[in-house]
N, C-alpha and C positions, 0 to 999 in steps of 0.2 A: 321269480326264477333267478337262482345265484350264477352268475356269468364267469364264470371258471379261470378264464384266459385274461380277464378282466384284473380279476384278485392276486394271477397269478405272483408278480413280485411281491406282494406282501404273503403271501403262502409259502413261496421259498425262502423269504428270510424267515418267515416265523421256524420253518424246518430246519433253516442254518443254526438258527438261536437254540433248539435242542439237541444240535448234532455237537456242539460247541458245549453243552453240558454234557452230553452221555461223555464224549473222546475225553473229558478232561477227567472221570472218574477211570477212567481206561488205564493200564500198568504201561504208559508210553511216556514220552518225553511232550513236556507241557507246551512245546512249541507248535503241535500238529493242530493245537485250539487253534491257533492264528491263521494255518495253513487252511484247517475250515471252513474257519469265518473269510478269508480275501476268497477260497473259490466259491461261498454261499454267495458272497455281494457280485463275484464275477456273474455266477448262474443268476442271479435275480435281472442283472441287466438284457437278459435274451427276452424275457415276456414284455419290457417296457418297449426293446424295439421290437417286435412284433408286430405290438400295439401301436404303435406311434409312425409305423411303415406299411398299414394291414392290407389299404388299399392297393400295395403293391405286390402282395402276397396270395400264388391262387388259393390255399390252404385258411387263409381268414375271408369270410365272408361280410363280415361287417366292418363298417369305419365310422369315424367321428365320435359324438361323447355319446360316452355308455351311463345310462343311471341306474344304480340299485336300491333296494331299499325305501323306496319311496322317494325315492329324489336324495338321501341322504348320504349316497355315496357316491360322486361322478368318477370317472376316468377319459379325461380329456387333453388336448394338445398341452397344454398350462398344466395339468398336474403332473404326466407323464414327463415334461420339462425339469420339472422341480425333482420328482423322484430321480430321476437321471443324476441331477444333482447333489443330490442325499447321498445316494452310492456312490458316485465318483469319490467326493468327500470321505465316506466313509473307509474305502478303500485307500485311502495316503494315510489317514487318522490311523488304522491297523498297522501301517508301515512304519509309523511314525514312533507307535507303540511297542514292535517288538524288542527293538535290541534294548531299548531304555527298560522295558520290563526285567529282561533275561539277565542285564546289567546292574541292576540294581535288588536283584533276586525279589522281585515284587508277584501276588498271586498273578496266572495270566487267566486260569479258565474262567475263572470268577470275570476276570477282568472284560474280557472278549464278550464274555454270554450278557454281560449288562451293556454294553457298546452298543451290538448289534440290537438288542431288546431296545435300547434308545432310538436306534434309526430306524425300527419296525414302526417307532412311533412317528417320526415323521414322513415318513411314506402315508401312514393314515390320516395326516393332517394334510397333506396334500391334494386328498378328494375326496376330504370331510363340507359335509355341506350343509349341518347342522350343528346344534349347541354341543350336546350330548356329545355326538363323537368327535368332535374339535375336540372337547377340555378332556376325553378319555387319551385321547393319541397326545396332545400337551404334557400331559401329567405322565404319559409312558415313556416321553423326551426325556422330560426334567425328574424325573422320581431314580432311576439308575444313576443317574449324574451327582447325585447330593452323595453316593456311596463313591462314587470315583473321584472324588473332588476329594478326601480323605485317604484316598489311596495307601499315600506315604503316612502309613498310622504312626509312626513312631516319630513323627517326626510333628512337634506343638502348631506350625505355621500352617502344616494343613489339615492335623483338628482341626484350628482354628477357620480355617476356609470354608470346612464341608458347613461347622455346626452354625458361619452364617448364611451359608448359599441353602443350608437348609430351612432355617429363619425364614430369611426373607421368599423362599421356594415357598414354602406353606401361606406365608401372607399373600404373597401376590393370587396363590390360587383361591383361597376363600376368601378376593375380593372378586376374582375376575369371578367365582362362581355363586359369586351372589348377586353380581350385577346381571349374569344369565338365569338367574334364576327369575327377577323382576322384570328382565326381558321378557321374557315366559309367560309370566303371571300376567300380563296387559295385554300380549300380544296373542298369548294361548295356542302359539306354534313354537316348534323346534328346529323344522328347514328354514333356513334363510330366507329362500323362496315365500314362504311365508311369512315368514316376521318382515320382509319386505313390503308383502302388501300388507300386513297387517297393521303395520307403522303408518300408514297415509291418513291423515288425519287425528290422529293420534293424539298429537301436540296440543287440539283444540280441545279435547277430552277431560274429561274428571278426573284421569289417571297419568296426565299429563308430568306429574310430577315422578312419578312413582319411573315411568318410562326416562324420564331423562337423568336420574338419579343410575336407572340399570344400564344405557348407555357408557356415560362416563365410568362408571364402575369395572364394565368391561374394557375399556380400551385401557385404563386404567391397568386391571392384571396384566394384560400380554405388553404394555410400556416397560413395567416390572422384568417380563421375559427378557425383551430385547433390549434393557440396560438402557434404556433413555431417559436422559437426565429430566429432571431432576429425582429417576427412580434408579442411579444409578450406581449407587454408593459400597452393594457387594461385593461391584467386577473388580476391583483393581486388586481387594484382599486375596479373593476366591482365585484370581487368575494367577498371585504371584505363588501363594499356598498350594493350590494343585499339584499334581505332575504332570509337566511340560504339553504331554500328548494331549491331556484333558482339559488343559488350556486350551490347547489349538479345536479340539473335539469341541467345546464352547464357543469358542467367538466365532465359529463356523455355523458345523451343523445345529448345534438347540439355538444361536442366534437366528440364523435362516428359518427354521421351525417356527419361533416366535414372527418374525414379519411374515410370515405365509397367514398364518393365525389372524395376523393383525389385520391386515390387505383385505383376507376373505371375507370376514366378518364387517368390515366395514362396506365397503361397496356390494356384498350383496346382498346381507343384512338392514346393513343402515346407511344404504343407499338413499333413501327417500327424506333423510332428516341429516343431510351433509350439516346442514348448519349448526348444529350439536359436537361436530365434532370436528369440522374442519377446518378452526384457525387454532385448536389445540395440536393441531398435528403440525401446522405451520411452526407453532413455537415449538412444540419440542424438536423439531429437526434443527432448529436454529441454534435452540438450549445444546441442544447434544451434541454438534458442532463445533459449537463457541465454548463450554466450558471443559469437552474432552482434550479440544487442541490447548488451552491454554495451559493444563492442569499435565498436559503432556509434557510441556517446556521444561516443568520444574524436575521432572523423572530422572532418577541416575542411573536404576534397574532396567534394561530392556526388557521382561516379561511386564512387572508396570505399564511402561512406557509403551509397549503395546494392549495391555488393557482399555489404555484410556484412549488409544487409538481406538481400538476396537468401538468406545463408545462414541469419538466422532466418525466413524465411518459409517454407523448407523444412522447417524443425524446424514451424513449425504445422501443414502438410502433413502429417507425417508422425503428427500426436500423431493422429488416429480412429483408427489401425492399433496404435501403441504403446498406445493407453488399449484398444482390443478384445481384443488376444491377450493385455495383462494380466487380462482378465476373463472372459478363454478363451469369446468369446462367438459364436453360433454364428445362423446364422437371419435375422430381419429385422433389430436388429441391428448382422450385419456390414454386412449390404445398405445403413446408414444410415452406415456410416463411409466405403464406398466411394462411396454419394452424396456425402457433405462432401467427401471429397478431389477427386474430379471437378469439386465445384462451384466448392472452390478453386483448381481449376487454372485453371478457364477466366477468371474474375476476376480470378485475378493477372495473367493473359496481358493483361488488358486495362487494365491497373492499372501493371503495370511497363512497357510497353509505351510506355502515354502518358507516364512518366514520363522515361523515357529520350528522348522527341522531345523532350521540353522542355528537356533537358540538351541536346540536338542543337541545337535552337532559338537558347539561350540561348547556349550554348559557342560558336555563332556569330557572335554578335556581340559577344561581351566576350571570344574567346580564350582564356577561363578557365573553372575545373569548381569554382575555390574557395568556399566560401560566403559569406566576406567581400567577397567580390567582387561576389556577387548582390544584397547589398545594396540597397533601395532601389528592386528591381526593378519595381514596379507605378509607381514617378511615369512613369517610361519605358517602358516595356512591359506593360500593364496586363491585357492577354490572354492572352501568356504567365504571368504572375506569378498569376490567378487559375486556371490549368491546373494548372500547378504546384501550387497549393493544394489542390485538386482531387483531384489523382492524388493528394500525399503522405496528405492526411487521408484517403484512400477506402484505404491504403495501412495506415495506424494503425486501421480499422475504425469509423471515424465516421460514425451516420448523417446523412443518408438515403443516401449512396454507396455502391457496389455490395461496397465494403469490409466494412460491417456485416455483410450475407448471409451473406458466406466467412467471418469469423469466428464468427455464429449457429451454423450447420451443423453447424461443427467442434467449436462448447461443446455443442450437442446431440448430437452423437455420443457423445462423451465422456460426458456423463454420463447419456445409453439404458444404457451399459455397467454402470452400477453396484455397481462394486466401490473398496475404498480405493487401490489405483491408479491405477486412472482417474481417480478425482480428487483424486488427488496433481497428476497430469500437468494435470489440469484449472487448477487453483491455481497452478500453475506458467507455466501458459499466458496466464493473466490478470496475472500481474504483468508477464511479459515484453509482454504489451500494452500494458498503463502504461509503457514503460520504451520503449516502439516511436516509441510519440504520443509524449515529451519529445525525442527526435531528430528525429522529423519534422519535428512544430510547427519547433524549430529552424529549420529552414529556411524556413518559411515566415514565418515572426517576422523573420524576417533580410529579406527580401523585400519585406514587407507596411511595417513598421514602421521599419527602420533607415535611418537617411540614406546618398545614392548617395556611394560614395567617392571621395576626389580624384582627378582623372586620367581618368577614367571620361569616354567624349566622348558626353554624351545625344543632343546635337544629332544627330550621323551615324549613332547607336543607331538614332534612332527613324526614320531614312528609310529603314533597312534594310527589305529584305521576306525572311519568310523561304517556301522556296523549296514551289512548289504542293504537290508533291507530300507534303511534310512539314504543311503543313496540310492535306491532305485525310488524312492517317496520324492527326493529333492531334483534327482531328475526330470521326473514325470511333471512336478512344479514349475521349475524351470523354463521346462519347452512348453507349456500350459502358457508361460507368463509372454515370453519371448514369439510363440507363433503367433499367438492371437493380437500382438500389440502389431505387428506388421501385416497380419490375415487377417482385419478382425470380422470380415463377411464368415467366417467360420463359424461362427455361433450365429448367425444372422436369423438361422430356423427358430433363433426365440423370438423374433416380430410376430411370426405366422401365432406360435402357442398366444402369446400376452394377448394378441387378436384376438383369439376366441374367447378368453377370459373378458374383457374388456367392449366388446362389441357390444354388448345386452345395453350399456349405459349411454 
């Protein structure tokens, strides 16, 4: 029996996604797609709370996880979490994207209808509970994305972007779906649930080989996804080549899509054979870390210089998970690592977010992303340039911004764990944070401190407006970034969700 109320957010965006193609064939002004698309993502957020408040509702009769499809669909505290996620995102991503569209006379219905089609897909990855609809809703992420990364067709840097974010898009899927496919072939299940048990003893079997070849395989592609070194080589071309919005639209939501992927499959999949995969996940948090912060120093470009951010802030993301299965830890816990990474995700979403309108901001009135360039930026624009600060230090973990939190969580996770790996990786974590803030600051020293350079016309800077809808995006950022680093029990309700994700183990 299909559970109606269940599906509902994924039903309304799929109906936002065609209401966003019909209005844009319509004899109206192209702006009314965008207008559809932010109330589609508005209306979709009424069924997650519903769902996520039901017990409190006399109109829902049921509460807790819903399973369809044979177990291959859940709708649980943790999913319902994460979608919540997806759309908030999604909705500054649309905000982020208008005026920069409208302003640069770029398609918008095209634009909108593959956006929202991408975030239909992460909604489904978030209570995919199987192979099959994992790498369906994956590839509905990333397959609209390879056309938006191209955007700016006339412009060589993001041909050049799309044709390798399509490259390596296509590679990483037909590893990660072959490694599911060998998963399959041993295991002879598609739920998790079952490739779970089906996995126990496994390792001592004839097919031993075949089974840890399809492991690695898969974690493998979605490492690909989430730009983790050393699979990390696309982000910094694709991110500078993009348009602006589809950068932030990247190191956001299809990054966060990618660790949901990653997380799921691992613990409830391949749960029962952690030792296949869990001191690769130690290194790559450490790799991604260590060579994004380094590789960041050398950056002149702030969109760059936030790519390669982007790839060590995954590596922080990733360190609760690599410091737990180093310490083979089991119970509450794990439940404390999957809270840190939740609680990193949704902070960074608010964190990179804002920081990218300000690149949007800023790139609009100076035509440039260089940081020589930014120079100077508060005698002239003194609101952007304390945003900018703002984001980059809540970004380095400075308090009182919501930055601090997300790195708390994560040294607290890490050392609950208490073994000498964990806090290897812990150690390792804390200098690559020192090493974060000297790049940030960077730019904000450049900003704050440095004289405007010649040529620079301040006069017609400053009577520039930049456009509503990017200031109601850097707003909503903003106080995103600024209440939570002073409230941060605000988000506190993701203990409760990561709990029930996490509990089983």
């Amino acid at each position: 029996m299909i559970d109606y109320h269940a599906l509902a957010p994924e039903l309304i965006l799929a109906g936002t996604v065609m209401a966003v193609l019909i209005v844009d064939m319509l004899p109206v002004r192209k702006h009314w797609t965008a207008v559809v698309g932010l109330l589609g993502l508005f209306a979709t957020v009424v069924p997650i709370l519903t769902l996520g408040f039901c017990e409190s509702l006399d109109f829902c009769d049921y509460s807790g996880s819903r399973e369809m499809f044979g177990g291959s669909y859940v709708i649980d505290a943790f999913s319902l979490a994460l979608k919540g996620l997806f759309i908030g995102s999604a909705f500054v991503a649309v905000l982020l994207s208008v005026g920069y569209l409208e302003s640069n006379r770029f398609w918008q219905g095209e634009f909108y209808f593959l956006m929202l089609a991408s975030v239909l897909g992460a909604l489904v990855m978030a209570s995919s509970r199987d192979l099959v609809t994992m790498f369906v809703g994956l590839e509905l992420v990333t397959g609209p994305t390879f056309l938006m990364a191209g955007w700016r067709k006339g412009e060589a840097r993001s041909n050049e972007a799309a044709l390798k974010f399509f490259i390596i898009g296509v590679l990483s899927a037909a590893v990660l779906l072959f490694g599911m496919s060998l998963v399959y072939g041993v295991t002879g299940e598609l739920t998790f649930t079952g490739i779970r048990a089906g996995s126990v003893g496994v390792l001592d079997g004839d097919l031993s080989g075949l089974f840890i070849i399809g492991v690695l395989f898969t974690i493998l592609g979605f490492a690909f996804k989430v730009s983790a070194v050393p699979f990390h080589f696309w982000t910094p071309d694709t991110y500078e080549g993009a348009p602006t919005p589809v950068t932030a639209y990247l190191s956001v939501i299809s990054k966060t899509a990618g660790f949901v992927g990653l997380l799921a499959i691992c613990y409830l999949a391949f749960g029962e054979v952690t030792t296949l995969w869990g001191t690769g996940l130690w290194v790559l948090a450490a790799l991604s870390m260590t060579v994004g912060n380094l590789i960041a120093l050398r950056q002149t470009n702030v969109v760059r210089l936030l790519g390669y951010s982007s790839i060590a802030q995954g590596g922080f993301i990733l360190v609760p998970f690599g410091a737990a299965i180093a310490a083979d830890v089991t119970g509450s816990d794990l439940e404390e690592a999957f809270f840190a990474t939740v609680t990193y995700l949704v902070i960074y979403a608010f964190m990179n977010l804002g920081a990218f309108g300000v690149v949007i901001a800023v790139g609009n009135r100076l035509r440039s992303a260089e940081i020589k360039d930014w120079a100077g930026l508060f005698s002239y624009a003194p609101g952007l340039a304390t945003m900018l600060g703002l984001f980059f230090f809540s970004l380095a973990g400075i308090p009182p911004l919501a930055g601090w939190f997300a790195k708390f969580v994560m040294f607290r996770s890490v050392l609950a764990s208490g073994s000498g790996w964990a806090g290897a990786l812990a150690v390792v974590a804390a200098v690559n944070s020192v090493i974060a803030f000297y790049y940030y600051s960077k730019v904000v020293v450049s900003a704050f401190m440095e004289k405007v350079p010649d040529g620079v016309p301040v006069a017609e800077i400053r009577e520039q407006r930049t456009a509503p809808s990017l200031q109601f995006a850097l707003v909503l950022t903003t106080i995103g970034v600024v209440v939570i680093g002073f409230y941060p029990t605000l988000i506190s309700g993701l203990a409760e969700a990561a709990k029930t994700f996490a509990s089983g183990f």
